[in-house]
C-alpha positions as CSV (number, residue, x, y, z in Angstrom):
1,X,70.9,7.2,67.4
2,X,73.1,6.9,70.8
3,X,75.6,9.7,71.0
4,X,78.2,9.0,74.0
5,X,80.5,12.0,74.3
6,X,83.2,11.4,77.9
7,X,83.1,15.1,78.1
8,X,79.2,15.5,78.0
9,X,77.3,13.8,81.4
10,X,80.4,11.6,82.3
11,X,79.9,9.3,78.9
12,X,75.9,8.7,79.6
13,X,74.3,7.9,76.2
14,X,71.5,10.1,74.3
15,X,69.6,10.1,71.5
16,X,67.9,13.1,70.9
17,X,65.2,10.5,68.4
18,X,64.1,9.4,71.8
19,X,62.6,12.4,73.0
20,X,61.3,14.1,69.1
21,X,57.6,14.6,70.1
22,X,58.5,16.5,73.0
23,X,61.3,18.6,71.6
24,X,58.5,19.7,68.6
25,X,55.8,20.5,71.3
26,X,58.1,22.1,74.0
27,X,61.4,23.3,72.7
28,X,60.4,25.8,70.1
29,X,60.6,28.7,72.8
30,X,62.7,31.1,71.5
31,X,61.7,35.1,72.4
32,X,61.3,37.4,69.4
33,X,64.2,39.2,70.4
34,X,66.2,36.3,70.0
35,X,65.7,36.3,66.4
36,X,65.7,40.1,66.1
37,X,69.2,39.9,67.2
38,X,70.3,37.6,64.5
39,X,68.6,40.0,62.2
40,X,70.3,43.3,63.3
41,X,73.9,41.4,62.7
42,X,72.2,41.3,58.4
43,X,72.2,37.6,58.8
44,X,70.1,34.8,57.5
45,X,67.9,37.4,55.3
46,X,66.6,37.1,52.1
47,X,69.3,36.5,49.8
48,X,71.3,34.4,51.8
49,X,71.7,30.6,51.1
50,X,71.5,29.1,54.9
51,X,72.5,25.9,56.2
52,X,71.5,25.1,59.8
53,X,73.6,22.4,61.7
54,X,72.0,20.4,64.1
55,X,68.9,21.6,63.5
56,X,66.5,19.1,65.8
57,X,62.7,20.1,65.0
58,X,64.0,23.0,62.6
59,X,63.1,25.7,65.2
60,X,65.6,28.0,63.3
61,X,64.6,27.3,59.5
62,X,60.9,27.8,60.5
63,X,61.0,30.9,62.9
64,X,63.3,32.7,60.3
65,X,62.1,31.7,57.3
66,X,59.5,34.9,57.2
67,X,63.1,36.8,57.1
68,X,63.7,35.6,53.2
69,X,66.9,33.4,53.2
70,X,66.9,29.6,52.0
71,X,67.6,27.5,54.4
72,X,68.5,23.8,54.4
73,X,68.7,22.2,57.4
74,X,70.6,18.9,58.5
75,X,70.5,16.5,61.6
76,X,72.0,13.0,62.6
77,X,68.6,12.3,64.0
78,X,66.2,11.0,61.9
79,X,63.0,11.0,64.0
80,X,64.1,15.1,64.7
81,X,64.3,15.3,60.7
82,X,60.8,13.8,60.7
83,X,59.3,16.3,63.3
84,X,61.4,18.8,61.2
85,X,59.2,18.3,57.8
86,X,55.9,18.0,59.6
87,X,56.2,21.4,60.8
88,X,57.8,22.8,58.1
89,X,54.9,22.0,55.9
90,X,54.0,24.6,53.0
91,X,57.6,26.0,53.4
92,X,60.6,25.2,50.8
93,X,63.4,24.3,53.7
94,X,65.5,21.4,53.1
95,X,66.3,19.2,55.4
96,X,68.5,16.3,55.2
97,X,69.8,13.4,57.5
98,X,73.6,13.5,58.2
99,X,75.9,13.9,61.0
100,X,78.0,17.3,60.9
101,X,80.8,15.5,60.7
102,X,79.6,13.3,57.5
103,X,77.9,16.9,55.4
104,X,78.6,17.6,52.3
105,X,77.7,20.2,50.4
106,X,79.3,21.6,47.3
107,X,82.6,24.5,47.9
108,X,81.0,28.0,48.3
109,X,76.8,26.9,49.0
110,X,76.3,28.7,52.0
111,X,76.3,32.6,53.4
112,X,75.5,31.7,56.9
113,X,76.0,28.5,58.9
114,X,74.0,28.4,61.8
115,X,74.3,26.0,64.8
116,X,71.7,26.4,67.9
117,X,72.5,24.3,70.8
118,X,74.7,21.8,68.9
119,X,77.6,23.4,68.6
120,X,79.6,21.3,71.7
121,X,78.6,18.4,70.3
122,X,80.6,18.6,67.4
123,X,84.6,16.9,66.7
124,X,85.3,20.4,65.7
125,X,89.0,19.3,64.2
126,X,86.8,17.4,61.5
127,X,83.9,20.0,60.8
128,X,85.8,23.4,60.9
129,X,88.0,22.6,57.4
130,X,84.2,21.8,55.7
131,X,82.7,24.7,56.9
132,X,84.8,26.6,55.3
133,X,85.1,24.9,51.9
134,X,81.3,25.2,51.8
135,X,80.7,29.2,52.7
136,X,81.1,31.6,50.5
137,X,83.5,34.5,50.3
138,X,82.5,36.6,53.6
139,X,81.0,34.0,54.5
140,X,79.6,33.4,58.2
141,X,79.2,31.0,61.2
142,X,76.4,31.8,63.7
143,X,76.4,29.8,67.0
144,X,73.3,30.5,68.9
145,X,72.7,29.7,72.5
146,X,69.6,29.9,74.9
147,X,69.9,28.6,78.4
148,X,67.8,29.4,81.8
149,X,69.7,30.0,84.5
150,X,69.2,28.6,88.0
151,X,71.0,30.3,90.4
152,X,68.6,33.3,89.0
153,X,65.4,31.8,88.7
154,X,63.5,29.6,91.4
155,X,61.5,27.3,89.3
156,X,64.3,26.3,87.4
157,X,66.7,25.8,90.3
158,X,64.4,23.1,91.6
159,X,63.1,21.4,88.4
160,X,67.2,21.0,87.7
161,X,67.7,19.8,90.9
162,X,65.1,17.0,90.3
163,X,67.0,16.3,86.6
164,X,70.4,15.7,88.6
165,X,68.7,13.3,91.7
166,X,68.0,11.0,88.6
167,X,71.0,11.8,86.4
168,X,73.6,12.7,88.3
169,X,76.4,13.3,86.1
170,X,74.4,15.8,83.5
171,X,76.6,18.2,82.6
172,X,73.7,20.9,81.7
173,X,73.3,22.3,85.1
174,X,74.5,24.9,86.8
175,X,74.7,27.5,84.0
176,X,75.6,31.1,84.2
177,X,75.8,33.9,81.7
178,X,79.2,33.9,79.6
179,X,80.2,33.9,76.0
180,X,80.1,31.0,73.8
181,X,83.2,29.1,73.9
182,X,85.0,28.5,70.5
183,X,87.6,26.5,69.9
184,X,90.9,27.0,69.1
185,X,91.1,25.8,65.9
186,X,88.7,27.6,64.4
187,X,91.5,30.9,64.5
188,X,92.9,29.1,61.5
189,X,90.2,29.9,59.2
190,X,88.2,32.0,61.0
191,X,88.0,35.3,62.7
192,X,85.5,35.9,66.2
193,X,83.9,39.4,64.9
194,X,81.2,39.5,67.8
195,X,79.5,38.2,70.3
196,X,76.9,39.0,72.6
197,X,75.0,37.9,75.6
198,X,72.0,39.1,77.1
199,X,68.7,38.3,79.2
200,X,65.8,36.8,78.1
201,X,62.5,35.5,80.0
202,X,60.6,32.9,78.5
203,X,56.9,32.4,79.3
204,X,55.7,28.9,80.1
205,X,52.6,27.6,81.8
206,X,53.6,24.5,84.1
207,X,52.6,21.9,81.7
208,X,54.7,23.4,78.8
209,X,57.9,23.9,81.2
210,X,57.2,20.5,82.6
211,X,57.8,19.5,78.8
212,X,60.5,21.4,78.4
213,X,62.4,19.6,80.9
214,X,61.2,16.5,80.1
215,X,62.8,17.7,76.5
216,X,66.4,18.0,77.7
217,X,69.3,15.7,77.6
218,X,69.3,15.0,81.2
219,X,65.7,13.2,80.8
220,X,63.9,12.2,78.0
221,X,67.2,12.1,76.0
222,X,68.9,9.3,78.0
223,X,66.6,8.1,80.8
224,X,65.0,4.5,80.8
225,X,61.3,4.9,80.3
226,X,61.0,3.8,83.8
227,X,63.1,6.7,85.4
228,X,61.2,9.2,83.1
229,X,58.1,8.0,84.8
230,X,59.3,8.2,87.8
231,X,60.6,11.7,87.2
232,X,57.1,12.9,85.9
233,X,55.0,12.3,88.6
234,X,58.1,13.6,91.0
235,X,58.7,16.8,88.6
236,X,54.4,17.8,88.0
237,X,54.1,17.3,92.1
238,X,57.2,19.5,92.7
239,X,55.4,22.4,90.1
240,X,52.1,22.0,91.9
241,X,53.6,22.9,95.1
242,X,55.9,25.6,94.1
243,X,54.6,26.9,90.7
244,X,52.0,29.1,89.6
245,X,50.0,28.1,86.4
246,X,51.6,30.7,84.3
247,X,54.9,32.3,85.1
248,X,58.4,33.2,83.5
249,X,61.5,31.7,83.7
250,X,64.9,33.7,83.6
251,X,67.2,32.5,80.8
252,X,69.9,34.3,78.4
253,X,70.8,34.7,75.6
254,X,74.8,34.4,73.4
255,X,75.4,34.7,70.1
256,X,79.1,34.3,68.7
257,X,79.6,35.3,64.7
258,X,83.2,34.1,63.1
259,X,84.0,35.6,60.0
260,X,85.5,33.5,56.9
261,X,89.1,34.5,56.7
């Protein structure tokens, strides 16, 4: 499904469906300390009902689910929803196909509401009222962020440079550490009881960050076939030259946790 957002690469259409197979192989790089974090904050641990937003491949469900909490997960992409049950086999995670903006879920379902990487995309005047008619007292959202960080790290510089020569208007460049951004109207309902931000590094051999960035928005998300092709055989020559086989790529880490009022 096309999303075209005027505020996310100047209005260029994506569809995350498009690039599925990748995102299962190559995007499922969170650290351990990523999750340990979200665990030291007593969230999405047994005996918590969690529902995970935008959940692409279900990265979140899976790598958590060893924690105890029951997760349902929901995404307006249904080949990401199909990648999401493949590799969720043998666990009880439930996932669904829905925009944010269309869930529903009964008042009061949910401890935790997580959203990983999504949480931009969202009309947030439309979704903040349903997520909280569907948490519980106490109840908690948990936007989670992981992005490398260019003007840090080498490799990534130049494999981001390449992204932007054939997508000029992606808006995912340039990042630098800062807190997550929450909008204003979520003050109505909810309160901003921490965040945090911190540095990660994230092994990758050159074929699996070659996938990775063949897995963002910027290419395999919105790219014709024919400028993915083209980016490819530019991208793996432009690793060969300046890449070892194995090496690690600076990124960090934000978490923000708003508290149901």
């Amino acid at each position: 499904m096309n999303i075209t957002d005027k505020n996310i690469d100047g209005g260029k259409a994506f569809d995350w469906g498009r690039t599925s197979a990748d995102y299962a192989k190559f995007r499922d790089i969170y650290p351990q300390e990523f999750y340990d974090r979200i665990i030291s904050r007593k969230l999405c641990i047994n005996g918590q009902n969690v529902l995970d937003v935008g959940t692409g491949t279900g990265v979140i469900p899976r790598n958590m689910y060893q924690y105890g909490a029951k997760w349902t997960g929901t995404d307006i992409s249904e080949n990401q929803i199909a990648q999401a049950e493949i590799l969720s086999k043998g666990m009880h995670i439930d996932y669904y196909v829905t925009s944010t903006e269309n869930i529903s879920f009964p008042d009061n379902s949910f401890d935790v509401i997580t959203a990983c990487q999504c949480f931009w995309y969202f009309r947030h005047e439309q979704v903040m009222p349903k997520f909280y008619r569907m948490l519980k007292s106490d109840g908690r959202i948990l936007v989670l962020y992981m992005a490398w960080l260019p003007f840090e790290d080498k490799i990534a510089n130049a494999s981001e440079k390449l992204v932007l020569k054939y997508n000029p208007k992606w808006s995912g460049a340039g990042e630098v550490v800062h807190p997550i951004i929450i909008p204003e109207c979520y003050k109505e309902k909810f309160e901003l009881v921490y965040h945090g931000e911190f540095p990660l590094k994230v092994h990758f051999t050159a074929e699996s960050w070659h996938g990775r960035m063949k897995a963002c928005r910027g290419v395999g998300a919105s790219l014709s076939e024919k400028e993915i092709n083209a980016w490819e055989q530019e991208h793996l020559k432009l690793l060969s030259e300046i890449a070892p086989k194995e090496f690690d790529i600076q990124h960090y880490g934000a978490i923000a946790e708003l508290k149901k009022k």
